[in-house]
C-alpha positions in Angstrom: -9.2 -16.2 30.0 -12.2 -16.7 27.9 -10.5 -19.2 25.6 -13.5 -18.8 23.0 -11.8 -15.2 21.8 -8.2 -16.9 21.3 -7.3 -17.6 17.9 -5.5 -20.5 17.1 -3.1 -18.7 14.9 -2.4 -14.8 14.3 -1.0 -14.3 10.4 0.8 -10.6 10.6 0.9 -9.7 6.8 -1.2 -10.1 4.3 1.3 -10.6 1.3 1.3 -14.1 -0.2 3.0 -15.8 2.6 -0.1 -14.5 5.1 -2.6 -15.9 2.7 -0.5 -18.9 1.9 -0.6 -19.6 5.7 -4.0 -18.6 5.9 -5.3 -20.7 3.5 -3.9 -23.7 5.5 -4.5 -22.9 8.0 -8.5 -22.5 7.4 -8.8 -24.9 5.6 -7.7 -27.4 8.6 -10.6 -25.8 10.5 -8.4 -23.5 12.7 -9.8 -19.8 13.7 -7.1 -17.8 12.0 -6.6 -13.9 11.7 -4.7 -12.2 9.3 -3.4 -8.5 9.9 -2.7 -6.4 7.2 -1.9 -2.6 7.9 -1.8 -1.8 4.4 -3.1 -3.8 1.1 -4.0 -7.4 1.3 -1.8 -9.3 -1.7 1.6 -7.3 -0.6 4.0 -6.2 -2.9 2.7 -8.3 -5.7 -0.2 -6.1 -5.9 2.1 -3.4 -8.0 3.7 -6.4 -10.1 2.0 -5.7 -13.5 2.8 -9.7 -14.9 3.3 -12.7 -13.0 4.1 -15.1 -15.6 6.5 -17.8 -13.8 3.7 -18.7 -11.2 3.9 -22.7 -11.9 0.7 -23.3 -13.3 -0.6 -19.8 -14.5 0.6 -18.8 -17.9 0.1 -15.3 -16.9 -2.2 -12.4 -14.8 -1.2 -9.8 -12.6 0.0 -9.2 -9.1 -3.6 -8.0 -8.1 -5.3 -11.1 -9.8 -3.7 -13.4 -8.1 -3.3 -11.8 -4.7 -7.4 -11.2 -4.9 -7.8 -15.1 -6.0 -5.9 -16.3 -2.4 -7.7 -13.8 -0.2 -10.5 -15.2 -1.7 -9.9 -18.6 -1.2 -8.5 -17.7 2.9 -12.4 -16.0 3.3 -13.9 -19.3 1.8 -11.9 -21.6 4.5 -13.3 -19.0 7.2 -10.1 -16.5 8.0 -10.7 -13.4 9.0 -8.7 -10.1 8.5 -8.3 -6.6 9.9 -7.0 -3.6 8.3 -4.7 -2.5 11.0 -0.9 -2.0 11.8 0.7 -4.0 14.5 2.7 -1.5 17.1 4.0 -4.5 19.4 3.9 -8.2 20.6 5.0 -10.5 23.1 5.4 -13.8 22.2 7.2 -15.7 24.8 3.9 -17.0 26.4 1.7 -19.9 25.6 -0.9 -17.3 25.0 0.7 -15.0 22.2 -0.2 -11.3 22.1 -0.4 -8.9 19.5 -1.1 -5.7 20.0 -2.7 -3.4 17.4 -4.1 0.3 16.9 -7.5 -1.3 17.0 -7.0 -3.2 19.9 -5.1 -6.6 21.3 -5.4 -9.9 19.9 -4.3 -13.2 21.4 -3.9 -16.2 20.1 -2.2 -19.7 20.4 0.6 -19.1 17.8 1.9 -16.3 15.3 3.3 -16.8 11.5 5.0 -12.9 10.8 5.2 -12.4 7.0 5.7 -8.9 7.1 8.0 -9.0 4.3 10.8 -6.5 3.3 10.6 -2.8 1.3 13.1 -1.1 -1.1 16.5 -0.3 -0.1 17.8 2.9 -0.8 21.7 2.7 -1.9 23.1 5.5 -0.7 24.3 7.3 -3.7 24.4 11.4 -3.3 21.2 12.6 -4.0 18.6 10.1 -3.2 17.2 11.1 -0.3 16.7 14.9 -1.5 15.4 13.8 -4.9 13.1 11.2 -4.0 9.5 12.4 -5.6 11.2 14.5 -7.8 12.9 12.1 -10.3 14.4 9.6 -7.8 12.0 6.3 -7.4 11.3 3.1 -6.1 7.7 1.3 -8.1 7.5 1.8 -11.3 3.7 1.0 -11.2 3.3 3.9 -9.0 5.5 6.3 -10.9 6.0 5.1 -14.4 3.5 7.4 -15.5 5.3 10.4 -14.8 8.1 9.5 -16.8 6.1 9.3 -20.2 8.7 10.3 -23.3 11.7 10.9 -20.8 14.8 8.9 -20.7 14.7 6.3 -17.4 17.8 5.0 -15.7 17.1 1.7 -13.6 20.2 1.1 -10.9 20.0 -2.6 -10.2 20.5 -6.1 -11.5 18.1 -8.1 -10.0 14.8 -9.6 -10.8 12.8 -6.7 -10.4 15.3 -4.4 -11.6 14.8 -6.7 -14.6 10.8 -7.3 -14.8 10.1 -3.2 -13.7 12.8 -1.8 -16.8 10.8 -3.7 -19.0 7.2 -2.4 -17.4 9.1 1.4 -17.9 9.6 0.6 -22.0 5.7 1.6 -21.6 6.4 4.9 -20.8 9.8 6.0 -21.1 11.6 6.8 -24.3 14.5 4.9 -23.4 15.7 2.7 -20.5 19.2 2.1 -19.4 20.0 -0.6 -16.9 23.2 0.0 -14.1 24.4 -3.0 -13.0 27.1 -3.0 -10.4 28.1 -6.9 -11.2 29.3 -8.3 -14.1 26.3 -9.7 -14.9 22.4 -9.3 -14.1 22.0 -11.7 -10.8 18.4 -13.0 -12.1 17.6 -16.1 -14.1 19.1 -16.2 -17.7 15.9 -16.3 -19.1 14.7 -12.9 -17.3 18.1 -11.1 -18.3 17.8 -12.1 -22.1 14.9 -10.6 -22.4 15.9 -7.5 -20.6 19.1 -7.3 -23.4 17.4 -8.1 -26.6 14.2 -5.8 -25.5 14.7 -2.7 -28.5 14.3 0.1 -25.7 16.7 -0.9 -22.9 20.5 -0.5 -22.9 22.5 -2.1 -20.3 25.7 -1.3 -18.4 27.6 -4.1 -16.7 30.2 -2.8 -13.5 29.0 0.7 -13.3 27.5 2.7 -10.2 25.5 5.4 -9.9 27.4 7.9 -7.8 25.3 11.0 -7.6 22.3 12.9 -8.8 21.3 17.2 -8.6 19.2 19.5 -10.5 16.7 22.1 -9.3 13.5 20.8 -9.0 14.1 17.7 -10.9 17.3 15.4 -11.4 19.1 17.2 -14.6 22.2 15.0 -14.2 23.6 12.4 -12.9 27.0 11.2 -12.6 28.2 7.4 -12.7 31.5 5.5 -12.2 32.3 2.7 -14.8 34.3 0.4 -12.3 35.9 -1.6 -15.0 37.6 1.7 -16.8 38.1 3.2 -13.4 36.5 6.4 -14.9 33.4 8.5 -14.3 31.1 10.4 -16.7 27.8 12.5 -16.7 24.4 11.9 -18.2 22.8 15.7 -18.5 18.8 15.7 -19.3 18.8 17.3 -22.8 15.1 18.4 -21.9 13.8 20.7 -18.4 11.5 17.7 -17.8 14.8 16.0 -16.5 14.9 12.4 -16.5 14.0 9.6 -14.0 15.6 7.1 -11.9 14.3 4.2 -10.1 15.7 1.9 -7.8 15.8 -1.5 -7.1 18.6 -2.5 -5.3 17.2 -5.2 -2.9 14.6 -5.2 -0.1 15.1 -4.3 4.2 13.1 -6.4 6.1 10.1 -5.1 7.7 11.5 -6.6 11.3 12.0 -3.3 13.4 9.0 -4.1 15.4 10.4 -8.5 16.4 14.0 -7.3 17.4 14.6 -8.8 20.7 11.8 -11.0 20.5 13.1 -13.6 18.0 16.0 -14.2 16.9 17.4 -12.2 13.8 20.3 -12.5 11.2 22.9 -9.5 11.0 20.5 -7.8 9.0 17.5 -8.2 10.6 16.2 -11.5 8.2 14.2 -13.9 10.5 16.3 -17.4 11.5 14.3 -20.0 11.0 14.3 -23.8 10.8 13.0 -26.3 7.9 9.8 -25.8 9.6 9.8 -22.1 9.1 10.0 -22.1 13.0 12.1 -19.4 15.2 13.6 -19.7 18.1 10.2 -19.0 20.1 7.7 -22.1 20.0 4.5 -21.1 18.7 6.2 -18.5 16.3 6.8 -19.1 12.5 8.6 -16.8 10.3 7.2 -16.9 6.3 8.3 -14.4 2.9 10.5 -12.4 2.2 11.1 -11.5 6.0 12.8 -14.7 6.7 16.8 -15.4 5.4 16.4 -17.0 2.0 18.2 -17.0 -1.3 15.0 -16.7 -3.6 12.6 -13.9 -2.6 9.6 -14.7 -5.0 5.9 -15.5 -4.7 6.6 -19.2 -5.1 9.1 -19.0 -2.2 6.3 -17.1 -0.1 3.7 -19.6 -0.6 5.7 -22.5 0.3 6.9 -21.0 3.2 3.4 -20.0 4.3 2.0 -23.4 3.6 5.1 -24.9 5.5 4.6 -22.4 8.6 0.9 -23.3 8.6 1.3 -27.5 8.6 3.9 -26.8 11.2 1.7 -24.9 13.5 -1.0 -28.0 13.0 1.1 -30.1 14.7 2.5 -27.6 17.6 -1.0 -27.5 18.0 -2.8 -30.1 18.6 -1.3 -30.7 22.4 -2.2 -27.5 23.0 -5.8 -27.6 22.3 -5.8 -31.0 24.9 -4.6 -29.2 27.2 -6.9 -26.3 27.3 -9.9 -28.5 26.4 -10.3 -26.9 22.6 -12.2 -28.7 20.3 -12.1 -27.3 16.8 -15.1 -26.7 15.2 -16.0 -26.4 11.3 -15.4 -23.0 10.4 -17.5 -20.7 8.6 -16.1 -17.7 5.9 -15.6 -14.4 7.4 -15.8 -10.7 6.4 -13.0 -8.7 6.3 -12.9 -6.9 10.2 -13.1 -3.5 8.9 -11.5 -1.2 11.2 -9.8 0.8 9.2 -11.3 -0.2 5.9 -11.0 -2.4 3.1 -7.1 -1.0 1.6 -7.3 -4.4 -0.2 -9.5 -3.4 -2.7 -7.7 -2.2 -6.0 -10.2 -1.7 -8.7 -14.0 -1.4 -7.6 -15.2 -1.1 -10.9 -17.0 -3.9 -12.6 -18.9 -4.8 -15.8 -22.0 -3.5 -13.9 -20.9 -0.3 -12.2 -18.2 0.8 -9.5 -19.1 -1.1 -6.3 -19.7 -4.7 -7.2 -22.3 -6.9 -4.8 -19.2 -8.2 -2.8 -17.9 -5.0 -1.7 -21.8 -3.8 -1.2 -22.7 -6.6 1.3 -19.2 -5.9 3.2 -20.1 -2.1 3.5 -23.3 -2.6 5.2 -22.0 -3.8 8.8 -19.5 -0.4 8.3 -22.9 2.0 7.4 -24.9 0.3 10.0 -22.6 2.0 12.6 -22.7 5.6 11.3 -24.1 8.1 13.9 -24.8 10.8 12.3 -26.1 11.2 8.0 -23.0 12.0 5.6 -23.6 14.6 2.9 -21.9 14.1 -0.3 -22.1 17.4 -2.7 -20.6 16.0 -6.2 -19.6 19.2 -8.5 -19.5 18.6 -11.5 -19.4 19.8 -15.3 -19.3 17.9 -18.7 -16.1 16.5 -18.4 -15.7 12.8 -18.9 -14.2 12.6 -15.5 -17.1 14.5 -14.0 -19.3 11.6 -16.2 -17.5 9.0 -13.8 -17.7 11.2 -10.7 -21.9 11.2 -11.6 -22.0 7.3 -11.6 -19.6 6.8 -8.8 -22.2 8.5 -6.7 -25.4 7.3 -8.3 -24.1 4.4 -7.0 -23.3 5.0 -3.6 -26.4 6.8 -2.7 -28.3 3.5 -2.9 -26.2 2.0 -0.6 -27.2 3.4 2.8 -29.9 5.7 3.7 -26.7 7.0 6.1 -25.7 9.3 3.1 -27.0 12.1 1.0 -26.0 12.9 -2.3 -26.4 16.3 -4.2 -25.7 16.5 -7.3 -24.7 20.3 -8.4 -24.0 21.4 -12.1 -21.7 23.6 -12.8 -23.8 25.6 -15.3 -27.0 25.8 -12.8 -24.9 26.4 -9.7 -21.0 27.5 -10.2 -19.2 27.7 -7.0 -16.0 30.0 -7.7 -13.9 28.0 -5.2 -14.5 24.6 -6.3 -12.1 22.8 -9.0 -14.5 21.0 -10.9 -15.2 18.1 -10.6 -15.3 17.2 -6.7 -17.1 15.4 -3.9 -17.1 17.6 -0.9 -18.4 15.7 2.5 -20.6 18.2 4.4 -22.9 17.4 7.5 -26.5 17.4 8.0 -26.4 21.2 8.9 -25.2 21.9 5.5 -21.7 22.6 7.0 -18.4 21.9 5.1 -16.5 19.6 6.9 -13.0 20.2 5.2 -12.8 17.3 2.9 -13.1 17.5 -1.1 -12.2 14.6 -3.8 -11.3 15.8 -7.0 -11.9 12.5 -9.1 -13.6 9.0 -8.3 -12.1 7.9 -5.8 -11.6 4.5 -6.8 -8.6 1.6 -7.0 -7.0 2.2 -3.2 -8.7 5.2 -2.2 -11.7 3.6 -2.2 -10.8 2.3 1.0 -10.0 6.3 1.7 -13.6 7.5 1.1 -15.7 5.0 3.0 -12.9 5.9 6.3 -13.8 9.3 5.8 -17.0 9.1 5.6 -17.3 6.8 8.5 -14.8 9.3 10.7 -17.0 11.9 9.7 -20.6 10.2 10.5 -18.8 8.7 14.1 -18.1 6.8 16.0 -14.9 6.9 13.6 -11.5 5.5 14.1 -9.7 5.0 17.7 -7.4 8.2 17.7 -4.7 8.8 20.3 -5.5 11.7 22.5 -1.8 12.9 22.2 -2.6 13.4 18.1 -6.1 14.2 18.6 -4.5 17.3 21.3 -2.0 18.2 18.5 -4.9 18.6 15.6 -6.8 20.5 18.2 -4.1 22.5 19.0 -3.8 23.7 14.9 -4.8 27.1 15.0 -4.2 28.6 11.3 -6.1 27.8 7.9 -4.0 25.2 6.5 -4.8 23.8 3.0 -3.3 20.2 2.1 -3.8 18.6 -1.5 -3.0 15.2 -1.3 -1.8 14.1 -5.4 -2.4 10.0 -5.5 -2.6 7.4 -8.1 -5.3 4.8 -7.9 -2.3 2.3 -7.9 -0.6 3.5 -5.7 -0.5 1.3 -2.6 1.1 4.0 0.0 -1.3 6.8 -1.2 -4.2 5.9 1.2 -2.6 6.6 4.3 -1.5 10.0 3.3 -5.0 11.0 2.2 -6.2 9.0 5.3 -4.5 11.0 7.6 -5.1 13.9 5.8 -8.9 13.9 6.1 -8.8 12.6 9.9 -7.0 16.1 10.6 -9.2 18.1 8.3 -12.6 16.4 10.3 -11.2 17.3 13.6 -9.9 20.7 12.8 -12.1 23.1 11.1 -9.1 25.3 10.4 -7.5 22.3 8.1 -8.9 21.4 4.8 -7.8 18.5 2.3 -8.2 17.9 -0.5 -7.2 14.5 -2.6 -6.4 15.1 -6.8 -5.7 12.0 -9.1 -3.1 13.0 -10.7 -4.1 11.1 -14.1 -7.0 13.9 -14.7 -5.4 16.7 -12.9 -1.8 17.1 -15.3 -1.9 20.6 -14.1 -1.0 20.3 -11.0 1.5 17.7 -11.4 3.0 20.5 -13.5 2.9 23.3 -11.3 4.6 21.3 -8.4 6.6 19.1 -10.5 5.4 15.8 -9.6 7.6 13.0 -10.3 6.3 10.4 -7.4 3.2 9.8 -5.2 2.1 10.1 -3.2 2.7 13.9 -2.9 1.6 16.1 -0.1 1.4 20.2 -0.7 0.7 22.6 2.5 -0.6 25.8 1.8 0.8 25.9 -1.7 4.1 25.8 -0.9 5.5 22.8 1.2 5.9 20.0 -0.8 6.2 16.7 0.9 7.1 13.0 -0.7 5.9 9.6 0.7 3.9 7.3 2.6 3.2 9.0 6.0 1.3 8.7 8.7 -1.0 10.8 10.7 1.6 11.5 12.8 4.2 12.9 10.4 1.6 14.4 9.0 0.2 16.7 12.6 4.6 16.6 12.9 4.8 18.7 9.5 1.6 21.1 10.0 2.9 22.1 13.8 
């Protein structure tokens, strides 16, 4: 046992109870990692306004997720981009086992947090993309002028109905209860707002249409009587849900001890039932589930683990050492970077120095071909790639005009990856891929310059084994968190498979083809022109669905 490579603590989730901890935690001078499989900041990160945060008048989810990752960096923690697939905690020495490798450490805070529950009603499951939805950051957009139903009575059925008045032409609010279940204050604003009706003790019961929701029916419990809404338009309409959260606890069952519905049990001390194992967020039983509640619980978990601690380090002979601040462990990239653009271009000096241990590794020399025209976008594409030609001598960038040079099966604009032997390798970006994909380009790139990712050779087999030409456009918003793993996964396939090409649209400059399929949710995923596919998916379900 080389005690040296143990961290004191292992943080799975970086939402604001894993930074809350990690902060802590660093800044007591312990080695701490924090695991993160998808964005660092959680499910803030798609809160537009966080204006109850004591002591911020206001900013956005992203703000102030960025501002404590920032401050966990400066007290030295360190974080991977990767997903957990199992752990045993039972030991002194905890281990936690990931898909880029095992990690072991002296104690574990899980903050893995909770996702949208679905409700049930007839409906949901086959209309999810295509009117039925659950983040209204993510899928506002595609409601623009259409009339928006929001089912729900909470907080965030109250703060996202008000984000919607953005888009929609109207909002209506279902409430089961009598009354919203949020703070007065929240709920008044949600009944005076000039664009939002609300209906007290009434369900949503079903939803059909043809390629979009065109009615819906509900039951108004206090009348004992049902009644339809019909779109009065072939856009349809939309509905989004927000009807609570399921904690993300699949993975700890049977390993710590869980409520009836799957909440971690802890004590004051945000302790379970396993020493060495603290339970902070939204993940653990509760009454308030907001980013005040996550912090405290994270800072709780963290001065709790100090003091479970310190025998332990006698005992093995550790003596804590200053810490220094870390780079993010970038195994599977940097998914915690929103917005790359700056005041002085896309990719600001931060991101830059980060990239350099990722390029430093590359095997073999990347081409970029950017296609482009005179469209604004194409403007953006031009810059985007100015800029990331100076970063490494690893990649080439060509620049081709459409009017010297128009190739008859590109959609302008694009970034198409090729090798040195001026071979297509199967992956083309229509738009900049900025916000979360960014974290999508430089994997790519990196898979396709090797070593590239740890695959599993019962995937890699499968993508082998793909033996037709299979085209899949991957539709994405920049703020959409789920996206990159879609287009991820997507472009692993494409790189190992010459037969499999992919190609990633933003749907903000491509409105076409959000028509054509009839887009009401991302991220989207069309094979061959015909299958259309809703949701965040691995590369897994992805190789499952091209079989």
């Amino acid at each position: 046992m080389d005690i040296n490579k143990i961290y004191d603590a292992i943080v799975i989730g970086g939402g604001s109870a894993g930074l809350s901890a990690a902060i802590y935690l660093g800044r007591a001078q312990y080695k701490v990692l924090v695991i993160e499989k998808e964005v660092i900041g959680g499910q803030i990160t798609i809160t537009s306004d966080v204006v109850n945060y004591p002591g911020i008048i206001q900013t956005s989810g992203k703000e102030l997720a960025d501002h404590m990752k920032e401050q966990a960096l400066h007290f030295g923690a360190e974080f991977l981009i990767g997903e957990v697939k199992d752990v045993d905690l039972k030991d002194e020495i905890k281990v936690v086992k990931t898909d880029k490798g095992e990690y072991e450490a002296l104690s574990v805070v899980i903050a893995t947090g909770a996702s949208p529950r679905k409700i049930g009603f007839d409906g949901e499951l086959e209309y999810a993309g295509r009117g039925v939805a659950y983040c209204a950051t993510c899928d506002g957009e595609f409601f623009t002028g259409q009339h928006v139903f929001v089912i729900g009575g909470g907080f965030a059925a109250a703060e996202e109905s008000m984000f919607l008045t953005k888009y929609a032409k109207s909002v209506t609010v279902v409430v089961r209860e009598k009354n919203f279940t949020c703070a007065e204050s929240i709920a008044k604003e949600v009944l005076e707002h000039d664009k939002i009706n609300v209906v007290f003790e009434t369900e949503l019961l079903e939803v059909t249409g043809e390629d979009n929701i065109q009615k819906a029916v509900f039951r108004d419990n206090k009348k004992n009587e049902t009644y339809e809404y019909d779109a009065d338009s072939e856009d349809g309409f939309g509905v989004f849900v927000f009807a609570g959260y399921e904690p993300a606890s699949k993975l700890f069952k049977d390993k710590i001890e869980l409520d009836e519905r799957g909440y971690i049990i802890t004590d004051i001390n945000q302790k379970t039932n396993i020493d060495g194992v603290y339970g902070a967020g939204d993940i653990c039983v509760k009454d308030l589930r907001q980013v005040v509640t996550a912090v405290s619980d994270g800072a709780t978990a963290a001065t709790s683990i100090e003091k479970y601690l310190s025998p332990i380090h006698k005992k093995l002979g550790i003596k804590r050492e200053s810490t220094k601040a870390a780079p993010v462990i970038s195994g599977k990239g940097n998914t915690d970077h929103e917005d790359t653009t700056t005041q002085d271009g896309f990719i600001d000096s931060g991101m830059k120095a980060q990239l350099q241990p990722i390029f430093d590794k590359f095997e073999k020399t990347v081409v970029l071909k950017g296609y482009i025209d005179d469209s604004p976008i194409s403007k953006e594409v031009k810059g985007f790639l100015d800029e990331v030609k100076e970063l490494t001598d690893k990649v080439r960038v060509e620049l081709i005009h459409k009017s010297e040079k128009e190739e008859a099966s590109i959609e302008y604009p694009s970034i198409a990856f090729y090798n040195e032997e001026d071979e297509y390798l199967g992956v083309q970006l229509h738009g900049v891929p900025g916000g979360h994909e960014f974290n999508s380009f430089i994997v790519a790139m990196y898979n396709a310059a090797g070593p590239g990712q740890p695959i599993d050779e019962g995937i890699l087999k499968r993508i082998k084994e793909i033996d037709k030409k299979t085209n899949i456009k991957v539709v994405i918003s920049l703020s959409c968190t789920m996206c990159p793993d879609v287009v991820m996964g997507s472009s692993r396939i494409a790189l190992e498979n010459d037969q499999v090409e992919m190609e990633m649209y933003d749907m903000a400059h491509f409105p076409e083809i959000r028509e054509k399929y009839q887009i009401k949710s991302v991220p989207c995923m069309i094979i061959n022109d015909e299958e259309v596919h809703f949701g965040k998916k691995k590369i897994d379900d992805i190789v499952e669905l091209l079989a």
